[in-house]
DSSP file (Angstrom, degrees, kcal/mol; ACC not computed):
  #  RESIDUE AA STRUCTURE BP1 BP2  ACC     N-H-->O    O-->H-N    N-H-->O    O-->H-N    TCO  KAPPA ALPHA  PHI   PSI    X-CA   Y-CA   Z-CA
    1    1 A X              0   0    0      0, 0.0     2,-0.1     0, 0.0     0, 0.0   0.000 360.0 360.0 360.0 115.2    4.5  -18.0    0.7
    2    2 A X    >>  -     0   0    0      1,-0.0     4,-2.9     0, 0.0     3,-0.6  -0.375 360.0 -75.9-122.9-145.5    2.7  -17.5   -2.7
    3    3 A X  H 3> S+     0   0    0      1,-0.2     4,-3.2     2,-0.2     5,-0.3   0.972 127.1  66.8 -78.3 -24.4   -0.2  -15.4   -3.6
    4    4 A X  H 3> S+     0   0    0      1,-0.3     4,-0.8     2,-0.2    -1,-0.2   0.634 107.0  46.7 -80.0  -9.4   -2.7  -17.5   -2.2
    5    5 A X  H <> S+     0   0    0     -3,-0.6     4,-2.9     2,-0.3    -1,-0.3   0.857 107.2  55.9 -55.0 -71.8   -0.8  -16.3    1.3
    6    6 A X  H  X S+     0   0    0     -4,-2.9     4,-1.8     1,-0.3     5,-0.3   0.899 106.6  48.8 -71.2 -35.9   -0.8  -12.8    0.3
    7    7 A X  H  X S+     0   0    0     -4,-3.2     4,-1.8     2,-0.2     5,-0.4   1.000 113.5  51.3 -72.9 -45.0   -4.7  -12.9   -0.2
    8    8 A X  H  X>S+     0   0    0     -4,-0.8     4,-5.1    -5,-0.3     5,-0.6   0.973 108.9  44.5 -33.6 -72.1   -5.0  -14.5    3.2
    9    9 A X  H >X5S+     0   0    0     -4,-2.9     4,-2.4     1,-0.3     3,-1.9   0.959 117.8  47.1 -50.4 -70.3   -3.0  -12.2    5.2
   10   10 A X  H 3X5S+     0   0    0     -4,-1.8     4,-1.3     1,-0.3    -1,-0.3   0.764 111.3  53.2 -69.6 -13.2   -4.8   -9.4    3.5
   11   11 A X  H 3<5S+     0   0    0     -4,-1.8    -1,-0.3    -5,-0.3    -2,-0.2   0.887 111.3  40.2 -80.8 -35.3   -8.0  -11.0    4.0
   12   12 A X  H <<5S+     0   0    0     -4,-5.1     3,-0.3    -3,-1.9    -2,-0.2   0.712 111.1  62.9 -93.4 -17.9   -7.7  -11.5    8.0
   13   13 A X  H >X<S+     0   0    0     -4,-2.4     4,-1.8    -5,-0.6     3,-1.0   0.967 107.1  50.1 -72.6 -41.5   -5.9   -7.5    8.4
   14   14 A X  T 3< S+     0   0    0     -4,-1.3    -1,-0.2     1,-0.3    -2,-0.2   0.370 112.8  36.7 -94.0  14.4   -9.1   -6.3    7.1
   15   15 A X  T 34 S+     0   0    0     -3,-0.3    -1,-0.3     3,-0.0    -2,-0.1   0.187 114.0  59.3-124.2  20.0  -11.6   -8.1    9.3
   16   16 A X  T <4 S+     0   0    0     -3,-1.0    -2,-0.2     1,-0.2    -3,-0.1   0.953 113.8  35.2 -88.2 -60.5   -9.2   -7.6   12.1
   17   17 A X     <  -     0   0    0     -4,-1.8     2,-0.3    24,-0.0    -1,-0.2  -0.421  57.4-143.1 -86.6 145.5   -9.4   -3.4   11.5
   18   18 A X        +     0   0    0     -2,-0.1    24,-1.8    -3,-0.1     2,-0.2  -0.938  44.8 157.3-109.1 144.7  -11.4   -0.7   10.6
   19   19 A X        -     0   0    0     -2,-0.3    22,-0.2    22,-0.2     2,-0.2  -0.671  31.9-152.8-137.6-174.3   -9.1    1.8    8.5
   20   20 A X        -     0   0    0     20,-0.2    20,-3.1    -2,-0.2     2,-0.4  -0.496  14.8-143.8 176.3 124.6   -9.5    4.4    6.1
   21   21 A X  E     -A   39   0A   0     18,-0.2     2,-0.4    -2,-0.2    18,-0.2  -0.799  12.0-167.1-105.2 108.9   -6.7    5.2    3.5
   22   22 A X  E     -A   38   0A   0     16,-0.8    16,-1.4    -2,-0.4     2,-0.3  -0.972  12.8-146.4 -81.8  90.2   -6.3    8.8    2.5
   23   23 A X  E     +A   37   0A   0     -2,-0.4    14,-0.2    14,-0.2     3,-0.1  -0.592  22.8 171.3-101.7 166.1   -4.1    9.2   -0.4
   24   24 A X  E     +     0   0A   0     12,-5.4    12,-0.2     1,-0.3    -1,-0.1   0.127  40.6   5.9-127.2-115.8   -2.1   12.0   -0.6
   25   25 A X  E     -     0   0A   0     10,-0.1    11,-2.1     1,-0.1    -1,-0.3  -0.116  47.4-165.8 -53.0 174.9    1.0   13.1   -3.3
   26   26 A X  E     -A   35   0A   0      9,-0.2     2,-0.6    -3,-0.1     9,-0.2  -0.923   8.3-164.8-160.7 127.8    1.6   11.5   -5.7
   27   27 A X  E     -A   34   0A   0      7,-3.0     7,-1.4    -2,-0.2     2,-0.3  -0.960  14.8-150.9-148.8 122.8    4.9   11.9   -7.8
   28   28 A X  E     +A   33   0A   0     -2,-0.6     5,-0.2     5,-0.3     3,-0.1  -0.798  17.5 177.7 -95.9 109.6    5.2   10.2  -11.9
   29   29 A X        -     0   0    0      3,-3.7    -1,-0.1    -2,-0.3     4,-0.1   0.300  48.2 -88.2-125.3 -87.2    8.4    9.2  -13.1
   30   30 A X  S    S-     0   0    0     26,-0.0    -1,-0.1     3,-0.0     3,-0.0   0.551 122.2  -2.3-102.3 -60.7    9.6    7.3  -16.8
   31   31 A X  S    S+     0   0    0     -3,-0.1    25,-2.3    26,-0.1     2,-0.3   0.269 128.5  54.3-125.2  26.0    8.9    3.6  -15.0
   32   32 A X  E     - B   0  55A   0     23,-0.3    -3,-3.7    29,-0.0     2,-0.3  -0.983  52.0-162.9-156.3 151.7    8.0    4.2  -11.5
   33   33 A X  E     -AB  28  54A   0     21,-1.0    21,-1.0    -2,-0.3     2,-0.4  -0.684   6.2-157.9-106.4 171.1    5.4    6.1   -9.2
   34   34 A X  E     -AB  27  53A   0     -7,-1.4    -7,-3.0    -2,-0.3     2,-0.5  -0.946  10.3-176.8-153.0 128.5    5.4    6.9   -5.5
   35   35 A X  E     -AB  26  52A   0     17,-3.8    17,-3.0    -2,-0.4     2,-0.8  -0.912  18.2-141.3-133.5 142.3    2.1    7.6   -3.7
   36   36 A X  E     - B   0  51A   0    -11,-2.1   -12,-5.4    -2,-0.5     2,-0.4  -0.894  22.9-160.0-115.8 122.5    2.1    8.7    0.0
   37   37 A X  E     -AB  23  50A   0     13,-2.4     2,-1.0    -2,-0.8    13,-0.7  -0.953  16.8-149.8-117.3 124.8   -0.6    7.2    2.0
   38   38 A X  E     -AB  22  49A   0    -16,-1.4   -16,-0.8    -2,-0.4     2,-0.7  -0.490  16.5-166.8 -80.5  90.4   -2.3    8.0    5.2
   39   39 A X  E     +AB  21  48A   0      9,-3.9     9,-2.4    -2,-1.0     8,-0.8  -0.757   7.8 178.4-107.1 141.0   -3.8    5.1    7.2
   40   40 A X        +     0   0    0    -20,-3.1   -20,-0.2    -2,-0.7     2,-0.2  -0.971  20.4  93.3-120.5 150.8   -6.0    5.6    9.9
   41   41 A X  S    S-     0   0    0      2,-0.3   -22,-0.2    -2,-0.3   -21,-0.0  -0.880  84.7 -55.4-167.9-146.2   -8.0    3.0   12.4
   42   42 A X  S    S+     0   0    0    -24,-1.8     2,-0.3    -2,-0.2   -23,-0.1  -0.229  85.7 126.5-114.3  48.9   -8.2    1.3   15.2
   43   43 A X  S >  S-     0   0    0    -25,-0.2     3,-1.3   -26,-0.0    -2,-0.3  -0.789  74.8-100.2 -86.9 124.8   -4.5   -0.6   14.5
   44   44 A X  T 3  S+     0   0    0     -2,-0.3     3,-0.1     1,-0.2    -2,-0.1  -0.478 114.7  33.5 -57.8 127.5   -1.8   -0.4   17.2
   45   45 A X  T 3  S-     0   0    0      1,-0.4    -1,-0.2    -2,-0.2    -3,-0.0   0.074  96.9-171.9 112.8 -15.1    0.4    2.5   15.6
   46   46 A X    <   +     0   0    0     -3,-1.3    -1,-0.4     2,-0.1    -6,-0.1  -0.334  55.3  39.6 -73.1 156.2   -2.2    4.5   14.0
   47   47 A X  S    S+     0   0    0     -8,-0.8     2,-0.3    -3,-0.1    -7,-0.2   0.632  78.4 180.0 -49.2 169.0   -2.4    6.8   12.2
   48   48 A X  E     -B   39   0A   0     -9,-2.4    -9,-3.9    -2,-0.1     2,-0.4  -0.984  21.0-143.3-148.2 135.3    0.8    5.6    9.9
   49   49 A X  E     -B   38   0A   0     -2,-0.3     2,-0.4    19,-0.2   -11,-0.2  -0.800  29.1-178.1-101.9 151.3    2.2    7.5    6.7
   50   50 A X  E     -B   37   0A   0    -13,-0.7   -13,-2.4    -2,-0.4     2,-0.7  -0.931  20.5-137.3-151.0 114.6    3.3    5.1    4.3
   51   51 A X  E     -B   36   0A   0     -2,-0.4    16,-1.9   -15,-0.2     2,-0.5  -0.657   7.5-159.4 -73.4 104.3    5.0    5.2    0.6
   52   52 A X  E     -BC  35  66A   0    -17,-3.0   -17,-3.8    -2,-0.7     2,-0.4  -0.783   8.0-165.9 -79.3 135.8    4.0    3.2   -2.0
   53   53 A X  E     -BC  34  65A   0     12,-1.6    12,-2.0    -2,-0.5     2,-0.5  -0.996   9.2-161.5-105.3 116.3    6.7    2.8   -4.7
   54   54 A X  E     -BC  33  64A   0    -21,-1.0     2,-1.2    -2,-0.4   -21,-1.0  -0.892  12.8-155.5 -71.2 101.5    5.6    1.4   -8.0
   55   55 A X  E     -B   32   0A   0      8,-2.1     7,-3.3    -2,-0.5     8,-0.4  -0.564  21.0-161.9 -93.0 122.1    7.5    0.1  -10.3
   56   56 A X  E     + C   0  61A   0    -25,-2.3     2,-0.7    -2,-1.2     5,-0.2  -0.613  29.5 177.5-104.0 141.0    5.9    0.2  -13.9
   57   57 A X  E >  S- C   0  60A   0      3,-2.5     3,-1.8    -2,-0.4     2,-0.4  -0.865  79.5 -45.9-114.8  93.3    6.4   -1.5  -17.4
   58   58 A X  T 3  S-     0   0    0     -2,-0.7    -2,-0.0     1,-0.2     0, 0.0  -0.619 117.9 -28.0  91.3-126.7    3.5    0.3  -19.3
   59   59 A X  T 3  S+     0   0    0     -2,-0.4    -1,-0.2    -3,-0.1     2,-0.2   0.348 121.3 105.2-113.0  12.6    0.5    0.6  -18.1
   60   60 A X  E <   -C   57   0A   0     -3,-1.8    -3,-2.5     1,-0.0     2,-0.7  -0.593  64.7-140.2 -95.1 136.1    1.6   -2.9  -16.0
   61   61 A X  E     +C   56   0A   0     -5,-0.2    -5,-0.2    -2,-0.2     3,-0.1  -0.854  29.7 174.6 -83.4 106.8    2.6   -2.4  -12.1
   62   62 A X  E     +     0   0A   0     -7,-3.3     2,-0.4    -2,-0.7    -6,-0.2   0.791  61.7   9.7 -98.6 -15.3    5.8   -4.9  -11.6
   63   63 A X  E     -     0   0A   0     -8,-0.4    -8,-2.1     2,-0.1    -1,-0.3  -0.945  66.4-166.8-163.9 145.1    7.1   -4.6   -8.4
   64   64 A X  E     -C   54   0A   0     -2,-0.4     2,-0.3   -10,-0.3   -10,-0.2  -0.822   8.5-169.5-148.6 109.1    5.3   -2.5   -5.5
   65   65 A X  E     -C   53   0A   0    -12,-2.0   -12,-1.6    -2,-0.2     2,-0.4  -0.742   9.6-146.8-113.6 141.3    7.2   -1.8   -2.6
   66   66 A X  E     +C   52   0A   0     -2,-0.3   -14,-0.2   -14,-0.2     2,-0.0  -0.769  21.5 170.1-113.4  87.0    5.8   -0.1    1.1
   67   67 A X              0   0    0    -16,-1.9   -16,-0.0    -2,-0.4     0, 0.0  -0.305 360.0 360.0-100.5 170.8    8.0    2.0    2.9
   68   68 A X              0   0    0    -18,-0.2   -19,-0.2    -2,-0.0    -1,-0.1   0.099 360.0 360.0 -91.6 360.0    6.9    4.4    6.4
């Protein structure tokens, strides 16, 4: 699985669903962020709240992780 994978997948969830991404906190620390996001559509399990964790080098995103 490489990126050309990850654009795929992401390409066929969004003509699969109608969503709409809310974001809500948001909480800065020395090399990582965490943003809590609200998706809603017509996806079995919706709505779903969902953490993104960022891990940052700069102003560079290195690692992005998706928790519920």
């Amino acid at each position: 699985m490489g990126l050309g994978a990850i654009h795929s997948w992401c390409d066929e969830v969004a003509a699969a669903f109608t969503f709409t991404r809310t974001i809500g906190d948001v909480t800065l620390f020395d090399a990582a962020a965490i943003v809590q996001v609200r998706l809603e559509g017509n996806f079995p399990g919706s709505p779903v709240e969902l953490h993104h964790h960022f891990s940052l080098t700069g102003n560079n995103i290195t690692a992005l992780t998706i928790c519920p």
